[in-house]
Structure formats: structure tokens, C-alpha cells
PyMOL Python script that loads the backbone (N, CA, C, O; Angstrom):
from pymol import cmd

cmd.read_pdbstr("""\
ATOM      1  N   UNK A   1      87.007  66.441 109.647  1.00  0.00           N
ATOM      2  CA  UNK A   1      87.836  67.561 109.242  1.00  0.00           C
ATOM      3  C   UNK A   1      86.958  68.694 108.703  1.00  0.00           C
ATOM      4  O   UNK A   1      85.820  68.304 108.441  1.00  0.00           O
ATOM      5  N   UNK A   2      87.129  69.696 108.522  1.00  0.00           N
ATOM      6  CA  UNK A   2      86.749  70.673 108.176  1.00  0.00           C
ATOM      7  C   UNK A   2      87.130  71.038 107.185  1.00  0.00           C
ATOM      8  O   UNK A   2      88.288  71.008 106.770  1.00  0.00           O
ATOM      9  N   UNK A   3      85.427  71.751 106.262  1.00  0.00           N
ATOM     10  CA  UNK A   3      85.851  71.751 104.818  1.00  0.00           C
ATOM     11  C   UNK A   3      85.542  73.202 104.286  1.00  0.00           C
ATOM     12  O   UNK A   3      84.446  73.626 104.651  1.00  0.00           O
ATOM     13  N   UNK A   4      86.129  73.866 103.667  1.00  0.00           N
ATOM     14  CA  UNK A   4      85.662  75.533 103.184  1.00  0.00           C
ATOM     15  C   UNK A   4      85.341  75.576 101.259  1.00  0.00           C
ATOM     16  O   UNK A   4      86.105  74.979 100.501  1.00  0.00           O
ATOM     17  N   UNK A   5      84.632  76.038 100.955  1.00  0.00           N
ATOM     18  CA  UNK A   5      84.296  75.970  99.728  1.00  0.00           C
ATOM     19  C   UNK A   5      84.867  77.166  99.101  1.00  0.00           C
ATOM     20  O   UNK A   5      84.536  78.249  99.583  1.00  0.00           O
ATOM     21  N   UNK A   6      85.843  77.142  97.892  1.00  0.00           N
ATOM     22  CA  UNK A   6      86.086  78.143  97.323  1.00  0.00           C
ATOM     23  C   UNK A   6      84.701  78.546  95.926  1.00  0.00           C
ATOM     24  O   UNK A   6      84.108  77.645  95.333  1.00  0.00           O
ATOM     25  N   UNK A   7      84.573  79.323  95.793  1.00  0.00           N
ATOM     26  CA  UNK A   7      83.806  79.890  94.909  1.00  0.00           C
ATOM     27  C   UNK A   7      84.900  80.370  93.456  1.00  0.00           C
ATOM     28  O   UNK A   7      85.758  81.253  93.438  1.00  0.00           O
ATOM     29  N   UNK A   8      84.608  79.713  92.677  1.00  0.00           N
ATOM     30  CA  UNK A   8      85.417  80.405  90.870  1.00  0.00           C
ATOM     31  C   UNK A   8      84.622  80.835  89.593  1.00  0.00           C
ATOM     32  O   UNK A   8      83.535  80.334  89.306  1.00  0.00           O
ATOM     33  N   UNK A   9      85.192  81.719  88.908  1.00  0.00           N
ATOM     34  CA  UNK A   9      84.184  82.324  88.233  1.00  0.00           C
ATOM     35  C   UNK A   9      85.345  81.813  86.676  1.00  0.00           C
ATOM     36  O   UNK A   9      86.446  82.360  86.738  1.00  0.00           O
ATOM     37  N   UNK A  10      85.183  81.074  85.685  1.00  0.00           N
ATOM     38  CA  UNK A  10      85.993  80.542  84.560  1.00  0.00           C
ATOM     39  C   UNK A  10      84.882  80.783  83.800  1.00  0.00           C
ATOM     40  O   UNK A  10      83.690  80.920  84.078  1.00  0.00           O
ATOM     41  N   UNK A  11      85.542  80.809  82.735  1.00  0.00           N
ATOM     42  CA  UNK A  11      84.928  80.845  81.168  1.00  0.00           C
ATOM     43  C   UNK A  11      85.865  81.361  79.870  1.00  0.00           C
ATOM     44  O   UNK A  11      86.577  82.358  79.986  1.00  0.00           O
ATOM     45  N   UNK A  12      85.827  80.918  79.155  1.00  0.00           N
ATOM     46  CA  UNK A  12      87.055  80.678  77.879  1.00  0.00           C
ATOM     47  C   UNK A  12      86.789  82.308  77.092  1.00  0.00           C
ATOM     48  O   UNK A  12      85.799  82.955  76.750  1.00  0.00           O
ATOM     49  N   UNK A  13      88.592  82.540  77.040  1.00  0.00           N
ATOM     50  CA  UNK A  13      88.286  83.922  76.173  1.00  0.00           C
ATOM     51  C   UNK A  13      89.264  83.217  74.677  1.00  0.00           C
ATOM     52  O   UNK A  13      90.237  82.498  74.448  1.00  0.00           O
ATOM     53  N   UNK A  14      88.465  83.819  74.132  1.00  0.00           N
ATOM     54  CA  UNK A  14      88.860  82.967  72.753  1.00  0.00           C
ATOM     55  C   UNK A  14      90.055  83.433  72.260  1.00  0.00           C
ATOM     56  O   UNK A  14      90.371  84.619  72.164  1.00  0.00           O
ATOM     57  N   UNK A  15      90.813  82.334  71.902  1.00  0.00           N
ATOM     58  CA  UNK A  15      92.207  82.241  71.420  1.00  0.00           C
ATOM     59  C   UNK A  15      93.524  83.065  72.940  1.00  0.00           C
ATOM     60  O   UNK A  15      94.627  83.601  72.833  1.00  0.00           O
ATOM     61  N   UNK A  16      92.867  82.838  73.852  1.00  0.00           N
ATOM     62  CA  UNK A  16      93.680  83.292  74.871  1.00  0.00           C
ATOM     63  C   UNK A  16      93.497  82.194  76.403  1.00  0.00           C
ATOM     64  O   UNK A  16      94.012  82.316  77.515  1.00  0.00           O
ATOM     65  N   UNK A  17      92.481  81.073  75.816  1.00  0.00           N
ATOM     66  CA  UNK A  17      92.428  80.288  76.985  1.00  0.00           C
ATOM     67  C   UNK A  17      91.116  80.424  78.161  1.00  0.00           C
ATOM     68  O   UNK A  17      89.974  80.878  78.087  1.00  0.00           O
ATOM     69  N   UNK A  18      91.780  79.894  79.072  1.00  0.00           N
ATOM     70  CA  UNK A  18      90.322  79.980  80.656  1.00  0.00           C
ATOM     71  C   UNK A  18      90.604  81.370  81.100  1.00  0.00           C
ATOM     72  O   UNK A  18      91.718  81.879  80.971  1.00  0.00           O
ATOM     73  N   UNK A  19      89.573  81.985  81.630  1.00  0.00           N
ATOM     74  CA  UNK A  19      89.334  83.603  82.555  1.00  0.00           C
ATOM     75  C   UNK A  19      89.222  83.116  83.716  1.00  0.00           C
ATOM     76  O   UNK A  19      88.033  83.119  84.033  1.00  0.00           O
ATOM     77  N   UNK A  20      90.073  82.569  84.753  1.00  0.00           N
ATOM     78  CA  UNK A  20      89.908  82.863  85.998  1.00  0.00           C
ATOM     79  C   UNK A  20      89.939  83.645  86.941  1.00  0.00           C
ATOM     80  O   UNK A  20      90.754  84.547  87.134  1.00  0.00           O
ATOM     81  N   UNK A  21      89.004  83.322  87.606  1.00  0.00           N
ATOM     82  CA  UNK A  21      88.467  84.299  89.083  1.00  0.00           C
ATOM     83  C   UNK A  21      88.130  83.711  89.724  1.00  0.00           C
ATOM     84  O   UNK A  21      87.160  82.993  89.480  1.00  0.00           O
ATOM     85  N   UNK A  22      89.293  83.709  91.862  1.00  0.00           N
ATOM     86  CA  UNK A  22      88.850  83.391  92.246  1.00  0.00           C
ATOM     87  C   UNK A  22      87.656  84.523  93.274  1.00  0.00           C
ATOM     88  O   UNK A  22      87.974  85.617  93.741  1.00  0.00           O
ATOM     89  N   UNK A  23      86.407  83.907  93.395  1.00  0.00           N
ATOM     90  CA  UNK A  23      85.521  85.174  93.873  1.00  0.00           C
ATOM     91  C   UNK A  23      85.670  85.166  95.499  1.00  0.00           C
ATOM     92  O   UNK A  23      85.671  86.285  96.011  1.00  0.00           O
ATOM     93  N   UNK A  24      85.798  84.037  96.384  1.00  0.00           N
ATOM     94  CA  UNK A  24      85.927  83.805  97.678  1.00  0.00           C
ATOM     95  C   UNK A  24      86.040  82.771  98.308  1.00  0.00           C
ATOM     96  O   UNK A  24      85.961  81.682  97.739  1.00  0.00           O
ATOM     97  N   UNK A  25      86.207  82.863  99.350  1.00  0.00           N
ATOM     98  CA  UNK A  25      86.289  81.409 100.220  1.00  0.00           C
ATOM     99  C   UNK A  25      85.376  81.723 101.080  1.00  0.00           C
ATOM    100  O   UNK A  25      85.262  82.817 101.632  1.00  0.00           O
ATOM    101  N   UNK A  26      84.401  80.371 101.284  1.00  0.00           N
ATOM    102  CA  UNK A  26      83.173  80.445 102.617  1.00  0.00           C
ATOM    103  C   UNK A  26      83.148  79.403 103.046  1.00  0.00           C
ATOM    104  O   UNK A  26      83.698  78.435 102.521  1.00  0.00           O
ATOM    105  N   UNK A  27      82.494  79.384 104.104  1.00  0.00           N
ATOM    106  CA  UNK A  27      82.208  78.437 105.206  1.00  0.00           C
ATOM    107  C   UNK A  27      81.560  77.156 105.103  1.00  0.00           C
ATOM    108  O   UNK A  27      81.663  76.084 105.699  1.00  0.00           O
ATOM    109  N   UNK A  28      80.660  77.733 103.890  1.00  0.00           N
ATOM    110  CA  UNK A  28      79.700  76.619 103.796  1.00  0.00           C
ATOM    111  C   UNK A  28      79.197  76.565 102.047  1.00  0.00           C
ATOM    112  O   UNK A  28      79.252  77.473 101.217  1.00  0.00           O
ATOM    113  N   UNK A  29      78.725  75.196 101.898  1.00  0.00           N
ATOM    114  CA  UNK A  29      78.591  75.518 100.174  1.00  0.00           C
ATOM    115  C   UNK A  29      77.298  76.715  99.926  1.00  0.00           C
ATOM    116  O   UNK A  29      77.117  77.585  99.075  1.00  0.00           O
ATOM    117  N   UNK A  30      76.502  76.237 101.183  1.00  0.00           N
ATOM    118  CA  UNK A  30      74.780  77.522 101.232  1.00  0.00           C
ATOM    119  C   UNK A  30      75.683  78.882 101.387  1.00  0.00           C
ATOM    120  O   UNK A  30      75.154  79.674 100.608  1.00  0.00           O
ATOM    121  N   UNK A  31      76.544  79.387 101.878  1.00  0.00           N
ATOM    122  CA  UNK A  31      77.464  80.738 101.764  1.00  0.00           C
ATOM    123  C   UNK A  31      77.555  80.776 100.242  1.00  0.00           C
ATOM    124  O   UNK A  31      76.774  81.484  99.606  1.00  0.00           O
ATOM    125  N   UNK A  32      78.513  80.011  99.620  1.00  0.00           N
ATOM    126  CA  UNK A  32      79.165  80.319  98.244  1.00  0.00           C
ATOM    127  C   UNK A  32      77.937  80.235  97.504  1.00  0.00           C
ATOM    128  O   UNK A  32      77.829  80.891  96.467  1.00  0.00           O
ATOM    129  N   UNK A  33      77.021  79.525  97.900  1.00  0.00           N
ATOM    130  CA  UNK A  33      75.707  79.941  96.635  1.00  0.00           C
ATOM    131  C   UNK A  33      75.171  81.031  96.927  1.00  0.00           C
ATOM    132  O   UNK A  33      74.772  81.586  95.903  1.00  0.00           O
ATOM    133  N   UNK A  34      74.956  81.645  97.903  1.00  0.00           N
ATOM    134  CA  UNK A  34      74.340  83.091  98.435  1.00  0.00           C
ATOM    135  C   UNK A  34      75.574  83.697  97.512  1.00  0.00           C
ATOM    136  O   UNK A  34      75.099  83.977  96.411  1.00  0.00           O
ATOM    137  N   UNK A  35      76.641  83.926  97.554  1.00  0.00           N
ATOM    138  CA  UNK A  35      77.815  84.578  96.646  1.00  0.00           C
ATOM    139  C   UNK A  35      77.154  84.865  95.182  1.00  0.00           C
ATOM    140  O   UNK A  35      76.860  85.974  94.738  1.00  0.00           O
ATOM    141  N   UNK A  36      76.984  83.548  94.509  1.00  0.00           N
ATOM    142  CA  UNK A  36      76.719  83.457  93.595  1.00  0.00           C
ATOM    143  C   UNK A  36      75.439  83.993  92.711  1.00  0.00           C
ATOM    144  O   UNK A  36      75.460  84.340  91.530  1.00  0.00           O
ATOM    145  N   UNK A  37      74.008  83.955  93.866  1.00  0.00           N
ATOM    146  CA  UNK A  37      72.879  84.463  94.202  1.00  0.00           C
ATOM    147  C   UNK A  37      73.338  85.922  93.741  1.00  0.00           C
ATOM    148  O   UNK A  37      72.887  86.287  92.655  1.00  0.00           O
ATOM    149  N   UNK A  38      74.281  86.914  94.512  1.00  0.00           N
ATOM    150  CA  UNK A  38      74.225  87.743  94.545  1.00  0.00           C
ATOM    151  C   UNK A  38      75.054  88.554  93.238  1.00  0.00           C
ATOM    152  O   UNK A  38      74.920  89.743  92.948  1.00  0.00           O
ATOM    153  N   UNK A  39      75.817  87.690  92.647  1.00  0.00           N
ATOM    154  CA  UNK A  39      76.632  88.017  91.800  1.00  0.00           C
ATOM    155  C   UNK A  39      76.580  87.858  90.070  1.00  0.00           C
ATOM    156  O   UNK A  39      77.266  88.247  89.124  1.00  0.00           O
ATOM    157  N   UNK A  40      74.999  86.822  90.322  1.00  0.00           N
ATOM    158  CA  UNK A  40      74.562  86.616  89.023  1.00  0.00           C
ATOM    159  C   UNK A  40      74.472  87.401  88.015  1.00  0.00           C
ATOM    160  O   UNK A  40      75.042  87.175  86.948  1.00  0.00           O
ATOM    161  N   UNK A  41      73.978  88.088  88.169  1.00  0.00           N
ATOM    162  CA  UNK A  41      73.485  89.416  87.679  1.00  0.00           C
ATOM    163  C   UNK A  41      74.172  90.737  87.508  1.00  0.00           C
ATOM    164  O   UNK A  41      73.606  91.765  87.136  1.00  0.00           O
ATOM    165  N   UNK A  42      75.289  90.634  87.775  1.00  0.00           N
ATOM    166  CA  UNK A  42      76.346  92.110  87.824  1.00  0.00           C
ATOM    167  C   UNK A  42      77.076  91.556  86.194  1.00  0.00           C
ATOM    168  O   UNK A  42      77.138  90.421  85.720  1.00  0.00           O
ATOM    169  N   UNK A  43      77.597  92.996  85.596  1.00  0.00           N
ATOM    170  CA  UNK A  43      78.367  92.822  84.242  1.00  0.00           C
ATOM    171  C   UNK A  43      79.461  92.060  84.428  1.00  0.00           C
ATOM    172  O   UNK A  43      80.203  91.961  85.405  1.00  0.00           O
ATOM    173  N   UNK A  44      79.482  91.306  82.926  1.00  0.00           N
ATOM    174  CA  UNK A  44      80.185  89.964  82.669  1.00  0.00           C
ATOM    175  C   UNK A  44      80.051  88.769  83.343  1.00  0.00           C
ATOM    176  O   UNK A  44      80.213  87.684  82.786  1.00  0.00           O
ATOM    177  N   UNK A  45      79.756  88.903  84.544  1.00  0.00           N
ATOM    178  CA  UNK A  45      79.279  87.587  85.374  1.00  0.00           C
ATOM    179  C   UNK A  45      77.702  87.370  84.873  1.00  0.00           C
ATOM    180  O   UNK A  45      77.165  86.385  85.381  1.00  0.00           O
ATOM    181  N   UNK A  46      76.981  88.056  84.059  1.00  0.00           N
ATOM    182  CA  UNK A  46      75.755  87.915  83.539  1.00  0.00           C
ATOM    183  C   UNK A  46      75.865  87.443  82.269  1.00  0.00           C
ATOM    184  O   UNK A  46      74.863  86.909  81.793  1.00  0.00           O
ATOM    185  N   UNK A  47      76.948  87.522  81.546  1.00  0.00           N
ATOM    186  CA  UNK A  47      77.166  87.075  80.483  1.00  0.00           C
ATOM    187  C   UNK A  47      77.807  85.918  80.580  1.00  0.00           C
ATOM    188  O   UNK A  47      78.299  85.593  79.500  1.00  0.00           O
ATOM    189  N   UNK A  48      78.040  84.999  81.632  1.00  0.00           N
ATOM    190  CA  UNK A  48      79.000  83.357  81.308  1.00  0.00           C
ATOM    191  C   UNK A  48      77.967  82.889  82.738  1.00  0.00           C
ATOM    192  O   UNK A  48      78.554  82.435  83.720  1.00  0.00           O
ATOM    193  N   UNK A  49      76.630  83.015  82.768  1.00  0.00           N
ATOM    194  CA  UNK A  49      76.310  82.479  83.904  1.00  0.00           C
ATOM    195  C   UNK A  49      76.340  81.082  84.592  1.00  0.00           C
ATOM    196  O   UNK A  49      76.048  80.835  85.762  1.00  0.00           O
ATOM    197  N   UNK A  50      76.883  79.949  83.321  1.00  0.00           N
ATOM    198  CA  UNK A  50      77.615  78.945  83.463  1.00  0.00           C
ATOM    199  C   UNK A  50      78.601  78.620  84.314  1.00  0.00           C
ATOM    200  O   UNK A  50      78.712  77.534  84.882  1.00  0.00           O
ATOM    201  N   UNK A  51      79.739  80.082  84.471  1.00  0.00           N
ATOM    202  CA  UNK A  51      80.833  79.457  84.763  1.00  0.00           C
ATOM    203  C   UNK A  51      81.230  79.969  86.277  1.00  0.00           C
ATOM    204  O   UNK A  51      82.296  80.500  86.589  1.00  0.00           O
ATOM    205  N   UNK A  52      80.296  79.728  87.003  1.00  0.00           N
ATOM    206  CA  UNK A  52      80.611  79.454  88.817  1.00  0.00           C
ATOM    207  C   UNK A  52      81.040  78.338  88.962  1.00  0.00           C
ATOM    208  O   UNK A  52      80.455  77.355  88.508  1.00  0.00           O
ATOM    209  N   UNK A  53      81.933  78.290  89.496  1.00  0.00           N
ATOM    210  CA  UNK A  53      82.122  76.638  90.130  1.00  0.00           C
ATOM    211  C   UNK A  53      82.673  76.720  91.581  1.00  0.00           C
ATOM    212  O   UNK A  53      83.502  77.560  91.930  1.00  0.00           O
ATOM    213  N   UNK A  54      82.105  75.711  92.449  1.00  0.00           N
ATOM    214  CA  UNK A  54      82.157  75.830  93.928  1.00  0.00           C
ATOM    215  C   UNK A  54      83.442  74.464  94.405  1.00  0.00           C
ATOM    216  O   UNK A  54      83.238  73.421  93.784  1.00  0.00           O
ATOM    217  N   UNK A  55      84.236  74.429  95.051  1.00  0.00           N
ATOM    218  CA  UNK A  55      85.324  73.291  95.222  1.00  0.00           C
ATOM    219  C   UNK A  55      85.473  73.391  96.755  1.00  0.00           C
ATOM    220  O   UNK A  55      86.152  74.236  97.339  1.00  0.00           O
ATOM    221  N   UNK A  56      84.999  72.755  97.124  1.00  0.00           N
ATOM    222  CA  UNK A  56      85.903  72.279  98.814  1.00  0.00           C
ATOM    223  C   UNK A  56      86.528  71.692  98.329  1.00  0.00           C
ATOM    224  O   UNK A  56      86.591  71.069  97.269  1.00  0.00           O
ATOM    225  N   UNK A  57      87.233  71.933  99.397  1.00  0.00           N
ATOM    226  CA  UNK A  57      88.869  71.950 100.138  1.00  0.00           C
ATOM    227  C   UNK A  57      88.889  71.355 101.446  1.00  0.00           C
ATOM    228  O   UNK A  57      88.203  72.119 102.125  1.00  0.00           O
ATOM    229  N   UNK A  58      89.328  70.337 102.241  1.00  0.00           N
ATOM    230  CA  UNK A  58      89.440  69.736 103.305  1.00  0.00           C
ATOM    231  C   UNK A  58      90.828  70.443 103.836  1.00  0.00           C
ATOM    232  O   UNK A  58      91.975  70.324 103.406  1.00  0.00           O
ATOM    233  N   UNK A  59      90.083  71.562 105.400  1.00  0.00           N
ATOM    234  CA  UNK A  59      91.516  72.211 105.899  1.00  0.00           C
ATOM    235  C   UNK A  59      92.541  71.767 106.571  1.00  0.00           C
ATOM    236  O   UNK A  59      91.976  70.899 107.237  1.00  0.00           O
ATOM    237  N   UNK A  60      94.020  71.716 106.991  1.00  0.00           N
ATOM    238  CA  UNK A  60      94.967  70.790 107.459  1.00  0.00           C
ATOM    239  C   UNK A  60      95.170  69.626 106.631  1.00  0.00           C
ATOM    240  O   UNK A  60      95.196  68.525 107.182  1.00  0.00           O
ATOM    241  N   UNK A  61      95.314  69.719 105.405  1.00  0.00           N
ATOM    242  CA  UNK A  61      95.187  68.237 104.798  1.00  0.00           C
ATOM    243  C   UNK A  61      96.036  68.910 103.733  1.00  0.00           C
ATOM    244  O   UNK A  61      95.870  70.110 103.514  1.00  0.00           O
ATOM    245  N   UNK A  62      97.164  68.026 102.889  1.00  0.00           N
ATOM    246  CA  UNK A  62      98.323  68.349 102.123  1.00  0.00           C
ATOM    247  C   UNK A  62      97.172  68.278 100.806  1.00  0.00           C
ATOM    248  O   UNK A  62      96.079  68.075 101.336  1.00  0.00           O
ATOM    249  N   UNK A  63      97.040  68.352  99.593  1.00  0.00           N
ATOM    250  CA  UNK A  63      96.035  68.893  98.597  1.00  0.00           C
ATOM    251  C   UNK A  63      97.564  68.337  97.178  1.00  0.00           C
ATOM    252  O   UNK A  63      97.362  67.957  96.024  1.00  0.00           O
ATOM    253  N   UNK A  64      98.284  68.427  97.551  1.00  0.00           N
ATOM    254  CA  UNK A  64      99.274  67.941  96.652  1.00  0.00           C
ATOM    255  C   UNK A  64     100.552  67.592  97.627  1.00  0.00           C
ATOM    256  O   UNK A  64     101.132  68.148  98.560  1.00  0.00           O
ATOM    257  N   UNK A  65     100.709  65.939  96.642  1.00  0.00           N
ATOM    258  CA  UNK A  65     101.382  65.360  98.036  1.00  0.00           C
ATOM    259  C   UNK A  65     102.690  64.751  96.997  1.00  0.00           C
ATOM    260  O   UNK A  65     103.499  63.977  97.506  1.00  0.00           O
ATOM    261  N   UNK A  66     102.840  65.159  95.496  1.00  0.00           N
ATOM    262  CA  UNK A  66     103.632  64.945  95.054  1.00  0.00           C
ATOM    263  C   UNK A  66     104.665  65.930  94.553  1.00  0.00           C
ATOM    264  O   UNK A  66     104.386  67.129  94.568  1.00  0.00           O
ATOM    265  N   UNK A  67     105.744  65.545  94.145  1.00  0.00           N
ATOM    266  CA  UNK A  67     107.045  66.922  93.365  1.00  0.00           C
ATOM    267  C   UNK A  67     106.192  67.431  92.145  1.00  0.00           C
ATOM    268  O   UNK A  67     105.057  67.126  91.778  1.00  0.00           O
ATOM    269  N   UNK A  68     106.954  68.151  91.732  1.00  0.00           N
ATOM    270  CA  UNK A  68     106.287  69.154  90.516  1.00  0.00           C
ATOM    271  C   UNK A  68     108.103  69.329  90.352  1.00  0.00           C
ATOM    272  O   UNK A  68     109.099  69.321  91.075  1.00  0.00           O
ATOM    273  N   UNK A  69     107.642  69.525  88.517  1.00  0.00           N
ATOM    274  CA  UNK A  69     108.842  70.259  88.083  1.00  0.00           C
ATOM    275  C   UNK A  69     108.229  71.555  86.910  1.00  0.00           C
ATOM    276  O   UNK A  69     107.158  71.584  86.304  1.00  0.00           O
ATOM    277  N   UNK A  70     109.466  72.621  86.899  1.00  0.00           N
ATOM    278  CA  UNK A  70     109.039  73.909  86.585  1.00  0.00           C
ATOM    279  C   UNK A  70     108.681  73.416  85.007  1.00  0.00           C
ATOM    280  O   UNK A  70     108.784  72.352  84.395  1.00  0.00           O
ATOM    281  N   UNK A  71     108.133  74.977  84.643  1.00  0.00           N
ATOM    282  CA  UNK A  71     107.686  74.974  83.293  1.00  0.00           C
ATOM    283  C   UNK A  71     108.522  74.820  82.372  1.00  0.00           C
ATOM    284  O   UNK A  71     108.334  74.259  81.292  1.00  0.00           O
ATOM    285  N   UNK A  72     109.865  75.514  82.921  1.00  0.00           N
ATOM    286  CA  UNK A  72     111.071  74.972  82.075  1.00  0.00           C
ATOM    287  C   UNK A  72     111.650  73.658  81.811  1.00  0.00           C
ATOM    288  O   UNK A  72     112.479  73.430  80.931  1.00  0.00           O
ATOM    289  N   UNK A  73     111.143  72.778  82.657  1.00  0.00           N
ATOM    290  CA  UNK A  73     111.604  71.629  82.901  1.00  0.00           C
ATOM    291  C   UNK A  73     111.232  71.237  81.740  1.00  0.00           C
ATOM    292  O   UNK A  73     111.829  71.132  80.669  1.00  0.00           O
ATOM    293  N   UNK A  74     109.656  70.929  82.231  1.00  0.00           N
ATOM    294  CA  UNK A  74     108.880  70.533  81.175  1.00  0.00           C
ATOM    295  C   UNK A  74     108.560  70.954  79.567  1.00  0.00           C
ATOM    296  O   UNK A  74     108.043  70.190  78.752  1.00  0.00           O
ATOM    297  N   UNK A  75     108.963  72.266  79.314  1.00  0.00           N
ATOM    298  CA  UNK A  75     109.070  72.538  78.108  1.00  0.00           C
ATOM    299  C   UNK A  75     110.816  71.967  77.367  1.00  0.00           C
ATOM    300  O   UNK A  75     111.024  72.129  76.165  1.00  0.00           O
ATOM    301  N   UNK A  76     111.587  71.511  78.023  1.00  0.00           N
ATOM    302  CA  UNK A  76     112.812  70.857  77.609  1.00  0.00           C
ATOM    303  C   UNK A  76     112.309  69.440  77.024  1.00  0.00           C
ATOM    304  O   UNK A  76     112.776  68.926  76.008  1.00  0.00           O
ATOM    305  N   UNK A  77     111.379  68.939  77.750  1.00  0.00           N
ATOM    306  CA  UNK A  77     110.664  67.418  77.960  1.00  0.00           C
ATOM    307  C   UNK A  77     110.104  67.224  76.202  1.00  0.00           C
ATOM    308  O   UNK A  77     110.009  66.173  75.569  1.00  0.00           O
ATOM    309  N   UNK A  78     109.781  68.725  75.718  1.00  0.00           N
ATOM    310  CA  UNK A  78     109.044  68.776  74.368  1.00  0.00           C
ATOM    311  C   UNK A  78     109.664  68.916  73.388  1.00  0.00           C
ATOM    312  O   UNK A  78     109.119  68.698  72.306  1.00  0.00           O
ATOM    313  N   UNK A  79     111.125  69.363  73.468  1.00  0.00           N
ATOM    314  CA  UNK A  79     112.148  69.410  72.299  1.00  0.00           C
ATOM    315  C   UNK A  79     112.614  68.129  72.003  1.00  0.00           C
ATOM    316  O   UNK A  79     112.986  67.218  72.742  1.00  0.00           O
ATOM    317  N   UNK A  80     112.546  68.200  71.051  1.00  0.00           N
ATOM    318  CA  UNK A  80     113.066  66.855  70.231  1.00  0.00           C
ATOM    319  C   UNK A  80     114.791  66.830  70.393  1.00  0.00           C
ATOM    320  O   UNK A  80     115.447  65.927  69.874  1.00  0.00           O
TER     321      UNK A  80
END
""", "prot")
cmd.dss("prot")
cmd.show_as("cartoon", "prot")
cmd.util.cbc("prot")
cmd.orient("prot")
């Protein structure tokens, strides 16, 4: 199967949680590190140089194969 690597750029802003960014999708993980190569160094991405993270993904393939219930659901789940 065929696999594509997303490229993400996270890092915690304080008292507000994770900063996500997704930066791209490539072909290959040597693509998303050339991404990364190139992106090191530009403002704010120079300041969390930690927080790249690369994830394949296997394409044609279900990635979540179970139900989900909404946020409302689940915040009912928390009232006493």
C-alpha cells in the first residue's frame, strides 16, 4: 500500500494548550525532512525547533474504524 507522510509543526502555548500546524503532505519521509530542512530556520518555527513531527498515513485504508460521539455527548458523560 502506499504511504504519504504528513509533516506537523506542535508546541504548547501556555495556558491555552497544543499550537497546531499542519505544514504538508509528501511523498516520501526524505520530502517532509527537506520541508523541515527548509523551514527550520524561518520565525517561530526557530523558536520550538523540537516540534516537527512527521506521521504516515497508509492511503485507501479506513484510519478510524470506530463511532465517535460529539463533544456534547461527552461533556453530559462529566456531569454528575
Amino acid at each position: 500500500m502506499t504511504k504519504v507522510y504528513f509533516l506537523w509543526h506542535v508546541h504548547e502555548v501556555a495556558g491555552a494548550g497544543d499550537d497546531e500546524k499542519l505544514i504538508g503532505v509528501y511523498a516520501t519521509e526524505a520530502d517532509a525532512m527537506g520541508a523541515i530542512d527548509r523551514l527550520r530556520h524561518q520565525p517561530g518555527f526557530k523558536d520550538f525547533p523540537e516540534g516537527f513531527q512527521i506521521v504516515s498515513y497508509t492511503m485507501n485504508a479506513d484510519h478510524w474504524r470506530e463511532g465517535f460521539i460529539s463533544v456534547v455527548e461527552a461533556m453530559g458523560t462529566l456531569r454528575p
